[in-house]
C-alpha positions as CSV (number, residue, x, y, z in Angstrom):
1,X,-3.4,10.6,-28.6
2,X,-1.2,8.4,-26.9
3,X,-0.1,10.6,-24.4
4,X,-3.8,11.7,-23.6
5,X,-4.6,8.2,-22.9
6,X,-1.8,7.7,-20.8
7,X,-2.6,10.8,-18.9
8,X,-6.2,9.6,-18.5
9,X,-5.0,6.7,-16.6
10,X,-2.7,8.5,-14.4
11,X,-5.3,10.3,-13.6
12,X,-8.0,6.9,-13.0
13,X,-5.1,5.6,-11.3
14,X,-4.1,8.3,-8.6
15,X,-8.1,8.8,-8.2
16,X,-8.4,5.0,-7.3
17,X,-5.3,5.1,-4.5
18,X,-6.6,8.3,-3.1
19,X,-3.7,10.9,-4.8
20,X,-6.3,13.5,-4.9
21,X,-4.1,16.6,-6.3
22,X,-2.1,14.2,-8.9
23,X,-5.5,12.6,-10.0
24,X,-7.0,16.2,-10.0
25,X,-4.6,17.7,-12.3
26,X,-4.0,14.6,-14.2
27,X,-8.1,15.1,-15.0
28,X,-7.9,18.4,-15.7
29,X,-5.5,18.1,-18.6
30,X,-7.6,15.3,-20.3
31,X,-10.4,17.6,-19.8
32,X,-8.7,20.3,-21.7
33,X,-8.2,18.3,-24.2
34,X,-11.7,17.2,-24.7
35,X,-10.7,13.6,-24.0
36,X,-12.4,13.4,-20.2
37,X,-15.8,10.9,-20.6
38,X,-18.4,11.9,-18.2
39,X,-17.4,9.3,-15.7
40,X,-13.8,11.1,-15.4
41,X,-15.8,14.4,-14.9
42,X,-17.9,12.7,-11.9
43,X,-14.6,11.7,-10.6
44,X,-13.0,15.3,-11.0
45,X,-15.6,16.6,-8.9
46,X,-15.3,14.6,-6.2
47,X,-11.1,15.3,-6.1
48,X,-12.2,18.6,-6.0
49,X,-14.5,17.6,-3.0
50,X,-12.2,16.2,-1.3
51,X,-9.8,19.3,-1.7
52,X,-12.2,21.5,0.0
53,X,-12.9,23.2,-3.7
54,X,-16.7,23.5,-3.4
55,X,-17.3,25.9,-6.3
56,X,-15.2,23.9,-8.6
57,X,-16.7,20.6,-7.7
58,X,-19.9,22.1,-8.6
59,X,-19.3,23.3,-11.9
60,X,-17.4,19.8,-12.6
61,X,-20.8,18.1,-11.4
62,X,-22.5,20.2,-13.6
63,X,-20.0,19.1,-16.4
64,X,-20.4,15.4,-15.3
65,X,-24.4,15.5,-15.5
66,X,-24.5,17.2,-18.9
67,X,-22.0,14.6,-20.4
68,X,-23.4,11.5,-19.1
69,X,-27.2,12.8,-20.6
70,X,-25.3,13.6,-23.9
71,X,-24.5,9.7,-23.9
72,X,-27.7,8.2,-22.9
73,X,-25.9,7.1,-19.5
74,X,-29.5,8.5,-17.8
75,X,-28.6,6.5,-14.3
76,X,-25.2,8.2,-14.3
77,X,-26.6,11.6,-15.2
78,X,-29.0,11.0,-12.4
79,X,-26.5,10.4,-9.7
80,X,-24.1,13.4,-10.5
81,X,-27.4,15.5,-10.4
82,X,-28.4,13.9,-6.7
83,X,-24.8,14.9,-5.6
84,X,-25.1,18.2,-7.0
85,X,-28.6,18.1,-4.5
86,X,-26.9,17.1,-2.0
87,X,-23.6,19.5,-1.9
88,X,-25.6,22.7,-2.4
89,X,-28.3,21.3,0.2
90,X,-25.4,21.2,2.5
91,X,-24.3,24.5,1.7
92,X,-27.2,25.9,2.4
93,X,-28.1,26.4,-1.3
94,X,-31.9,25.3,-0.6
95,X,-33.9,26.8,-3.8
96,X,-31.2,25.6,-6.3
97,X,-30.5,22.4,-4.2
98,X,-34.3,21.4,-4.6
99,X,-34.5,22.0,-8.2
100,X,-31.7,19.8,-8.8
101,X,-33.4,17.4,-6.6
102,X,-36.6,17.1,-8.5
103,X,-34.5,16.9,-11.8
104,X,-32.8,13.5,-11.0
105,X,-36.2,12.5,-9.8
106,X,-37.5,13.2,-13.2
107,X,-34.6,10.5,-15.0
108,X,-35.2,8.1,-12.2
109,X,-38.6,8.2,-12.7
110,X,-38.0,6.4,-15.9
111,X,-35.4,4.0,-15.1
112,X,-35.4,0.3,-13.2
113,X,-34.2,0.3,-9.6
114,X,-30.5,1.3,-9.2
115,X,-28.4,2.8,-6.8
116,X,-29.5,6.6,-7.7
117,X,-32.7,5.7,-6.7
118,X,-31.6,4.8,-3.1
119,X,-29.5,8.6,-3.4
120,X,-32.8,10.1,-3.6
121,X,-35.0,8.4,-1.0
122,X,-31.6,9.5,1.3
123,X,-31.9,13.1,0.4
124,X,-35.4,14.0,0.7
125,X,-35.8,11.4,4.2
126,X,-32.7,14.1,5.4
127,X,-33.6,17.2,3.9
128,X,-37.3,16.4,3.8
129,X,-37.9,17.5,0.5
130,X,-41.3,15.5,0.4
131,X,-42.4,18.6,2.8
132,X,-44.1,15.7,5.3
133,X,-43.0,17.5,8.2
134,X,-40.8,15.1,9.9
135,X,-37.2,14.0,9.2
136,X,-36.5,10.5,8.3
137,X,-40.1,9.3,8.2
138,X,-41.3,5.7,8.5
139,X,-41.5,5.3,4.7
140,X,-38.3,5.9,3.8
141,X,-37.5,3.3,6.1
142,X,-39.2,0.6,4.4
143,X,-38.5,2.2,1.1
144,X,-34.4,1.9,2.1
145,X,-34.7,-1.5,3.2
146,X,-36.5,-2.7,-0.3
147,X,-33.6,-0.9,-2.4
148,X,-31.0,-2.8,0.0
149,X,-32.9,-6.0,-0.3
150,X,-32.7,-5.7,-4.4
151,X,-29.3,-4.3,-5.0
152,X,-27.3,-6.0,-2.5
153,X,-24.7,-2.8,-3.0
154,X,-22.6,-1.4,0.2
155,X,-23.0,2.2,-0.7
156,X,-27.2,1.2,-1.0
157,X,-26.8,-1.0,2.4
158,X,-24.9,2.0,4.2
159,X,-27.4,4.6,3.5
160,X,-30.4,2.3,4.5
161,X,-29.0,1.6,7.7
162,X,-28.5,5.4,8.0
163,X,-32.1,6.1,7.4
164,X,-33.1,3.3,9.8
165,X,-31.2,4.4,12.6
166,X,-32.1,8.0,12.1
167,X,-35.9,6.9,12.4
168,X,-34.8,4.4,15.2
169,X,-33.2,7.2,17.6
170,X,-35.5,10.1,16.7
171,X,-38.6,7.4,18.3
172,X,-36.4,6.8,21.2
173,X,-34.9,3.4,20.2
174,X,-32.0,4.5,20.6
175,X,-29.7,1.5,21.4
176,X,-31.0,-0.1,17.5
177,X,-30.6,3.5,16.3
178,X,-27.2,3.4,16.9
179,X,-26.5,-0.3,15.9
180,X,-27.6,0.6,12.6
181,X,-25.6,4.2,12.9
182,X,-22.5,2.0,13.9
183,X,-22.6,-0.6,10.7
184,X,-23.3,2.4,8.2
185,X,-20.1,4.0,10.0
186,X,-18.0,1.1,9.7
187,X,-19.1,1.6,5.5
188,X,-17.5,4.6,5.4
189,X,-14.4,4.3,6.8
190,X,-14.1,1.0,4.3
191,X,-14.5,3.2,1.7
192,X,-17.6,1.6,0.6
193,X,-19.2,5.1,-0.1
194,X,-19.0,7.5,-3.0
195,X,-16.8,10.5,-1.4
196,X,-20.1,12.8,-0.8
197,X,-22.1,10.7,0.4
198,X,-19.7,9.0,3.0
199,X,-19.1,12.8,4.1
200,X,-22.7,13.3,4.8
201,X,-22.8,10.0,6.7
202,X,-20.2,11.1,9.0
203,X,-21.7,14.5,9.6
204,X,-25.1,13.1,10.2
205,X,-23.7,10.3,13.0
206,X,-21.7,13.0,14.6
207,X,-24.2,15.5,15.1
208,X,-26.7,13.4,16.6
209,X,-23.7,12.1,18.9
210,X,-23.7,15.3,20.0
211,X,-27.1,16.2,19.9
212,X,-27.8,13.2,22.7
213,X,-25.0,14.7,24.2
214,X,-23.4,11.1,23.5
215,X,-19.9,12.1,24.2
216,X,-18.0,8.9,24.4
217,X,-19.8,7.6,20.9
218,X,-19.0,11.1,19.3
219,X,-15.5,10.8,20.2
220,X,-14.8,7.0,19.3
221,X,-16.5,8.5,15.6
222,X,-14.5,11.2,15.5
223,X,-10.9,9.9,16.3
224,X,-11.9,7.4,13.4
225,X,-13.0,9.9,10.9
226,X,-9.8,11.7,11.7
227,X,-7.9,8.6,10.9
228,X,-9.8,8.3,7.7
229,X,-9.0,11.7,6.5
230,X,-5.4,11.3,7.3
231,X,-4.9,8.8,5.2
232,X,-6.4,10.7,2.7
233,X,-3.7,13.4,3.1
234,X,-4.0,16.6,5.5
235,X,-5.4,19.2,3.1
236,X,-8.1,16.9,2.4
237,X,-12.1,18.7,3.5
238,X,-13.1,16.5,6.4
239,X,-9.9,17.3,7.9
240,X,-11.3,20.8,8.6
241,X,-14.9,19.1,9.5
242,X,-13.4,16.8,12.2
243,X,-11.5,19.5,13.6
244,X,-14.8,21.4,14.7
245,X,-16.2,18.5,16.3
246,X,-13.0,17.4,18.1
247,X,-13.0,21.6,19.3
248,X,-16.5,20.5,20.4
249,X,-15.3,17.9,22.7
250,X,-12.4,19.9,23.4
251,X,-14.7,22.7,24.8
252,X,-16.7,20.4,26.9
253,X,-14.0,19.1,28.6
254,X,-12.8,21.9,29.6
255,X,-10.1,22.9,27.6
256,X,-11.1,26.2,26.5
257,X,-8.1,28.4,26.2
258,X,-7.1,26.3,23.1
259,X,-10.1,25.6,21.8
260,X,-11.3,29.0,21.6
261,X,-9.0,30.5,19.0
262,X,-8.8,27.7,17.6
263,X,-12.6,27.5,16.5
264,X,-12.8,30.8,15.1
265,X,-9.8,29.8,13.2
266,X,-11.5,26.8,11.8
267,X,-15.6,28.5,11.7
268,X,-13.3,30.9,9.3
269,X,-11.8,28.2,7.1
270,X,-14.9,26.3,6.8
271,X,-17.7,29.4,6.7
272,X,-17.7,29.0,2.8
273,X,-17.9,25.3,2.0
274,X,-19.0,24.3,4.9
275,X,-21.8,26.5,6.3
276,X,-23.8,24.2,8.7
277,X,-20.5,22.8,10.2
278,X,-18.9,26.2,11.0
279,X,-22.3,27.2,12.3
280,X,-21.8,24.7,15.1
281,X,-18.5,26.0,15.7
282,X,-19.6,29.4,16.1
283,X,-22.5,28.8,18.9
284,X,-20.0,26.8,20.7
285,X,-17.4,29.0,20.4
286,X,-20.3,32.1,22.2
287,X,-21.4,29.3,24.4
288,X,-17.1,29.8,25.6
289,X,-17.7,33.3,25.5
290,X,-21.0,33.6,27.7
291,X,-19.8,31.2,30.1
292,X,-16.3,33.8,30.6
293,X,-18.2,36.6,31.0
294,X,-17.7,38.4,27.6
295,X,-21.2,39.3,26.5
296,X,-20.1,41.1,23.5
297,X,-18.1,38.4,22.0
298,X,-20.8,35.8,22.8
299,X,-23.5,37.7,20.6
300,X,-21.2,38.0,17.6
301,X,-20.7,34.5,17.6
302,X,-23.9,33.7,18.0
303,X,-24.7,36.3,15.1
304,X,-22.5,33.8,13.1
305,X,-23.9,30.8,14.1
306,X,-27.5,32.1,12.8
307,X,-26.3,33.4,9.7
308,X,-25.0,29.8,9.4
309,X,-28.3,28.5,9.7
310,X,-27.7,27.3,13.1
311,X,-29.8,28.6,16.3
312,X,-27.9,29.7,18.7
313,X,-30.6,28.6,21.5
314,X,-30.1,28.1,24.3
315,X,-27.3,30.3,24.4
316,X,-29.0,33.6,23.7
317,X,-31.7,33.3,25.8
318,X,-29.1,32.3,29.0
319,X,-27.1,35.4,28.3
320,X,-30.4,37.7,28.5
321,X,-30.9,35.7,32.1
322,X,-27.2,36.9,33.3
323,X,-28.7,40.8,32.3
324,X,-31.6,40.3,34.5
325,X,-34.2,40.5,31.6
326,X,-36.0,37.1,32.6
327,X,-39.1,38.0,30.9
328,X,-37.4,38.3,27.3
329,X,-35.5,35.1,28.6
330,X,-38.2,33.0,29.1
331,X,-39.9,34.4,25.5
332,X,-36.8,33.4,23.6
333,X,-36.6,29.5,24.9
334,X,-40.5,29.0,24.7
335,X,-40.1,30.4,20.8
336,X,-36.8,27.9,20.7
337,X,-38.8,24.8,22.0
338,X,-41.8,26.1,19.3
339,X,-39.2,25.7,16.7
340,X,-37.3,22.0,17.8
341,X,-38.6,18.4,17.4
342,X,-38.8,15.9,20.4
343,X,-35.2,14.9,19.8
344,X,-34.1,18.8,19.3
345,X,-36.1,20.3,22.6
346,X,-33.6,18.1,24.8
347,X,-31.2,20.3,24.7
348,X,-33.4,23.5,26.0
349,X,-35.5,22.1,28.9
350,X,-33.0,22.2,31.4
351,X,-32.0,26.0,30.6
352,X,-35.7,26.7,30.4
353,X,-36.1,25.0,33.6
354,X,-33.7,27.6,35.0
355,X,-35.1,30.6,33.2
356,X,-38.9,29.7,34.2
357,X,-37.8,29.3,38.0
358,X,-36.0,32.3,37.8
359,X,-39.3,33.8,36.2
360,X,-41.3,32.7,39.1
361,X,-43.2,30.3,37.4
362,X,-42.3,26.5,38.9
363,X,-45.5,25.2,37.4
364,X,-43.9,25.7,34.2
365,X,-40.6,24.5,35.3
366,X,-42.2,21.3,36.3
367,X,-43.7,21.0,32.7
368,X,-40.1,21.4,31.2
369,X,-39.0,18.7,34.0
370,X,-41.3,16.0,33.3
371,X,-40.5,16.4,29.7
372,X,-37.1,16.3,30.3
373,X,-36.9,13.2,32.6
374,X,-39.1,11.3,30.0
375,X,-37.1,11.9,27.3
376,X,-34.0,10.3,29.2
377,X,-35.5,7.5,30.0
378,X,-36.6,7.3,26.6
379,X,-33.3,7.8,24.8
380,X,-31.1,6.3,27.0
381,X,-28.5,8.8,27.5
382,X,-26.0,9.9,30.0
383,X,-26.0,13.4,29.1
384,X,-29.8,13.4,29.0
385,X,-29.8,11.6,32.5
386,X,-27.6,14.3,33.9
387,X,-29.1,17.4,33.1
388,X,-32.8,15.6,34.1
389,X,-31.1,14.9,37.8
390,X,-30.0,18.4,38.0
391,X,-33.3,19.8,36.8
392,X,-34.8,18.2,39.5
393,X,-32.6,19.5,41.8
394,X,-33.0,23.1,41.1
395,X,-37.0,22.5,41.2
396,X,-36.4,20.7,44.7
397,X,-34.5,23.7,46.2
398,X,-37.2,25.9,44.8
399,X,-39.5,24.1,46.8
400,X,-37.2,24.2,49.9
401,X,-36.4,20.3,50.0
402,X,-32.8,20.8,50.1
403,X,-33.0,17.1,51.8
404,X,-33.9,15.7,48.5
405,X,-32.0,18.2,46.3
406,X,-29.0,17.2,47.3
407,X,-29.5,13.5,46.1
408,X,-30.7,14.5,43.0
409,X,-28.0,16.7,42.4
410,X,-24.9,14.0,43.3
411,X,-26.7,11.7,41.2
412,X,-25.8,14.8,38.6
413,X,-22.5,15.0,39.2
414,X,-21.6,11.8,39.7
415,X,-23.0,11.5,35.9
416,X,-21.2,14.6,34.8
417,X,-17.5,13.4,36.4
418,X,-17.9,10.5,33.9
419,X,-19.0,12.1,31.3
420,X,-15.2,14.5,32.1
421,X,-17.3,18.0,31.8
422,X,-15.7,20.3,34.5
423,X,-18.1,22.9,33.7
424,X,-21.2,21.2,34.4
425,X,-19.6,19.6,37.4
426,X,-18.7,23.2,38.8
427,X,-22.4,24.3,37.8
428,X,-23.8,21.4,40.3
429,X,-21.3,22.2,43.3
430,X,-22.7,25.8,43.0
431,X,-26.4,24.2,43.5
432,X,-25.3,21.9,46.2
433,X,-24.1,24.4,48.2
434,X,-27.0,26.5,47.9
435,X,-28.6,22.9,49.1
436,X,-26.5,22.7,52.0
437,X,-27.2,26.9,52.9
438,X,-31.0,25.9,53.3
439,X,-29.8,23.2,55.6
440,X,-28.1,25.9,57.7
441,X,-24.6,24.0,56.7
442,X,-22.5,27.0,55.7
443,X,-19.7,25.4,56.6
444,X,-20.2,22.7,54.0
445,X,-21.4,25.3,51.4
446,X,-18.7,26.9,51.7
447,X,-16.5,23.8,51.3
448,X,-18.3,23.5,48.1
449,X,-18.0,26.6,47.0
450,X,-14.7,26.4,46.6
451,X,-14.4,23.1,44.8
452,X,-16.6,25.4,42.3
453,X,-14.5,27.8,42.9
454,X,-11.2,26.0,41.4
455,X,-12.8,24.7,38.0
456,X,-14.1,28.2,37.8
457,X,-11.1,30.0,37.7
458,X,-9.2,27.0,35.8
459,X,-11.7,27.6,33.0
460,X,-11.6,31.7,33.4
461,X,-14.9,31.1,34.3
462,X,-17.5,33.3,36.1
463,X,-19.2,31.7,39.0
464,X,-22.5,30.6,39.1
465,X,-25.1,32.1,41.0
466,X,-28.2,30.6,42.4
467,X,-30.1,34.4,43.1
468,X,-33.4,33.1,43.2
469,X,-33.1,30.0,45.4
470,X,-30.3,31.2,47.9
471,X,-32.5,34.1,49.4
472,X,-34.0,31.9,51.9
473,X,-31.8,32.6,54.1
474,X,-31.4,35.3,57.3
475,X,-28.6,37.2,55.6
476,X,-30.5,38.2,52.5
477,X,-28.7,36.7,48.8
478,X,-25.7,36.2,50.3
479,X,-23.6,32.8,51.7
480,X,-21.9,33.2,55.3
481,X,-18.2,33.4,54.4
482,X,-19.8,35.9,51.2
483,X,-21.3,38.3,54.3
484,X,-18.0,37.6,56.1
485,X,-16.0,38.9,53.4
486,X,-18.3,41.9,52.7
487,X,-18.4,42.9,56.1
488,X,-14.7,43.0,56.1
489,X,-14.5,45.1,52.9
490,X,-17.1,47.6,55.3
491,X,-14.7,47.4,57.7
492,X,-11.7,49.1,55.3
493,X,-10.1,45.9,54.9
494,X,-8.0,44.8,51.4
495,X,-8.0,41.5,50.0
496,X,-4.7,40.3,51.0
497,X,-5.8,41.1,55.2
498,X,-9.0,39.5,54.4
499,X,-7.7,36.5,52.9
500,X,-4.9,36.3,56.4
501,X,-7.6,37.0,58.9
502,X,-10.4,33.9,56.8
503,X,-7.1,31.7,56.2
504,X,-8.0,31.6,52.5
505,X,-6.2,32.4,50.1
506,X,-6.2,35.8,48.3
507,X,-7.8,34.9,44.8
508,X,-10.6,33.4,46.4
509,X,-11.8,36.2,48.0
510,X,-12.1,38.2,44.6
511,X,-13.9,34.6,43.5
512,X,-16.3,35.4,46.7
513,X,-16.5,39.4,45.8
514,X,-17.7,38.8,41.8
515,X,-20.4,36.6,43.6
516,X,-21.0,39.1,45.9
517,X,-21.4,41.9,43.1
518,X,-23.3,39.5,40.7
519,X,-26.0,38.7,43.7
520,X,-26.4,42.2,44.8
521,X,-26.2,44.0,41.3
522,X,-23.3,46.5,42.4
523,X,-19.8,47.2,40.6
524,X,-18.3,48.2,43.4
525,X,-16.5,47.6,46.6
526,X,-17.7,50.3,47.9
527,X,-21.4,49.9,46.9
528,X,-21.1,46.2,48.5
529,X,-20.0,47.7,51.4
530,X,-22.9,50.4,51.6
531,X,-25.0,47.2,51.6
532,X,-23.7,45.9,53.7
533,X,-24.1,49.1,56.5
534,X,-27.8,49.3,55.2
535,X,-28.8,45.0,55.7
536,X,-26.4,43.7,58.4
537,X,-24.4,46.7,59.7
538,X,-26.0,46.0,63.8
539,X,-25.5,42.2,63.3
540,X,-22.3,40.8,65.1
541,X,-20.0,37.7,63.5
């Protein structure tokens, strides 16, 4: 007996300084001997949380809940059965994750006010298990804010300022949003939050970092959550769950030959336990592969990120564009906008934008637009602001105002260079020197170009091309120096004479040639160069 209870607080006491593993075994001995209360259970689970053990953390819950009933400890049982909610809701486990749900409810309809209470106003406002339609409604605000007022408890204060600033930012206050967001952040990384919980709180300020395409406030978050989870050891789960959102920002800074293996490395680790989280790895991980040209490798990850439960819009729907197919295009973003909330359609109005223009239909484009520019002004963000400016841009070269275009489109990457997103700067240059062709400026286009050019090819990325707008011109699709260098090729000339006789250098005349095969839809240098005999063959340089 003696050496039970001394094993029992081994265990307490490695659980209490963060010893996951010691405390973990130390538990699972006492449990084997019968001597675990349903408190050490609950506290079994959670090292098994925190080990990444999602299976076993579940059954231990289980455990916990049936324990704590057994001894009339209702609020208890309650919690461990609003965990159990929340980890399979997480997983993706919706039917059983529910019926847990409305179980705790049933014990908590019974009891006085306590901090299971709050658990549940927390899950269904996230999950919206009410079925009300909207995430983090009004009255779970108010609802929140009583609990806090009555149980003065951090864990109860946390997730009410969660719940506020989720309502907050999803109305477009987004500066209080993020106040709120900020203090329920500073919670967790006291350690002022039940292990599951706090996890949930991180994942839910992250992701709406990113989904405002708040870069600088996702990556203050996530250096801190990566601090918190090293001081929990390195095998601990959020080590893995920062490490997809810290590829995330790795990818959009350009960085992608390490971030690419090293997301499917970590959407691998994480598919199982983690489904939602790896999800997002996988649709950035095709949003890599589109943007390199690999079609094939794009889809599968996108196939992932569904099966994950994520939507891998916009990136489907852009890599039908690239084929040509712009009516299926423009039927996969309208069915993705159908799907999204205000907050969530952000993200696809510039790309439908693009995919409407290239559809020939500008009035629709300049639907998308005005939705787009309100919701920046609305929300407040840089990343919102930047894509609205380009938008506008494209929409302005459409209509041949290459004047005001070009404003609009250094206002873009002006926001973009501080914002440190080389693709997205790359993707403007490519528009502004389509701005500066309608100005009959080839000389300044072409400057651009290359700036383009260079992130391009430091990414491995293919170029972009502005078909629909750039065939203003006299010379059909094509730039000046891109007809120079294809009259060349007609000519018999190799890339190494073309590059001495243009003073350029060698690689960026095969940067000019994929642009050249992309715009005319040839593989060939051959085929460019019949095109070149057919269109421009009696015209002179």
């Amino acid at each position: 007996m003696a050496d039970t209870v001394a094993e029992l607080e081994r265990a307490r006491s490695a659980f209490r300084s963060g010893d996951w593993e010691k405390a973990r075994e130390a538990f699972e001995g006492a449990r084997r001997d019968g001597a675990a209360t349903g408190a050490d259970l609950r506290a079994l689970a959670s090292c098994e949380w925190w080990l990444g053990r999602q299976e076993a953390c579940l059954a231990h819950l289980d455990s916990a809940f049936r324990m704590l009933s057994e001894d009339g400890d209702d609020m208890g049982a309650a919690e461990a059965a609003m965990v159990l909610s929340l980890v399979l809701l997480t997983r993706g486990r919706l039917t059983v994750g529910r019926a847990w749900h409305r179980r705790a409810r049933r014990i908590l309809a019974d009891l006085p006010e306590g901090r299971g209470h709050a658990y549940d106003v927390y899950v269904a406002a996230s999950m919206d298990l009410d079925d009300t339609g909207a995430l983090w409604p009004a009255e779970s605000v108010s609802r929140m804010q009583e609990l806090a007022a009555a149980l003065r408890q951090p864990a109860v204060s946390a997730l009410s300022a969660v719940v506020a600033g989720m309502a907050a930012i999803r109305a477009g206050r987004t500066a209080e949003g993020f106040a709120q967001l900020d203090e329920a952040m500073l919670c967790v990384v006291s350690d002022e939050l039940e292990a599951e919980w706090a996890g949930d709180v991180l994942c839910t300020t992250i992701a709406v970092c990113h989904e405002l395409a708040d870069f600088r406030r996702m990556a203050d978050w996530t250096r801190a959550t990566e601090a918190w989870c090293a001081s929990r050891g390195a095998d601990v789960v959020y080590a893995g769950v920062c490490r997809v959102h810290r590829l995330e920002l790795q990818s959009a800074s350009g960085d992608w030959d390490a971030a690419e293996a090293a997301l499917q490395r970590a959407c691998e680790d994480l598919g199982s336990d983690h489904p939602w989280i790896a999800g997002e790895g996988w649709n950035q991980l095709g949003e890599i592969r589109r943007l390199r040209g690999d079609p094939a490798g794009a889809r599968e990850a996108y196939r992932r990120a569904s099966e994950a439960g994520i939507d891998p819009a916009p990136g489907e729907a852009l890599l039908v564009l690239t084929e040509g197919d712009t009516g299926r295009a423009a039927a996969m973003i309208a069915a993705a906008l159908d799907r999204r909330d205000r907050m969530g359609r952000a993200r696809l109005l510039r790309p439908g934008i693009e995919i409407a223009l290239a559809d020939g239909r500008p009035r629709e484009a300049e639907h998308l637009l005005d939705e787009l520019e309100d919701d920046a002004r609305a929300y407040g963000s840089d990343g919102f602001r930047a894509w609205a400016a380009h938008a506008r841009g494209m929409l302005l070269i459409h209509a041949g105002d290459a004047a005001g275009a070009i404003g609009r489109l250094h206002a873009a990457l002006d926001l973009f260079r501080r914002l440190g997103q080389p693709w997205e700067q790359a993707n403007v240059l490519s528009w502004l020197a389509t701005a500066q062709e309608l100005r009959a400026e080839p000389a300044l286009a072409a400057q651009l170009r290359e700036q383009a050019g260079v992130i391009f090819e430091r990414l491995g990325a293919l170029p972009v091309v502005v078909g629909f707008a750039a065939a203003a011109g006299d010379g059909g699709p094509l730039t000046a120096r891109e007809r120079e260098i294809v009259e060349l090729v007609a000519h018999g000339k190799a890339n190494r004479q073309i590059a001495d006789e243009l003073f350029i250098s060698e690689k960026t005349v095969s940067r000019h040639l994929a642009n050249v095969y992309l715009k005319l839809d040839v593989a060939s240098r051959t085929a460019a160069a019949a095109w070149w005999h057919e269109h421009s063959g009696k015209r002179t340089r």
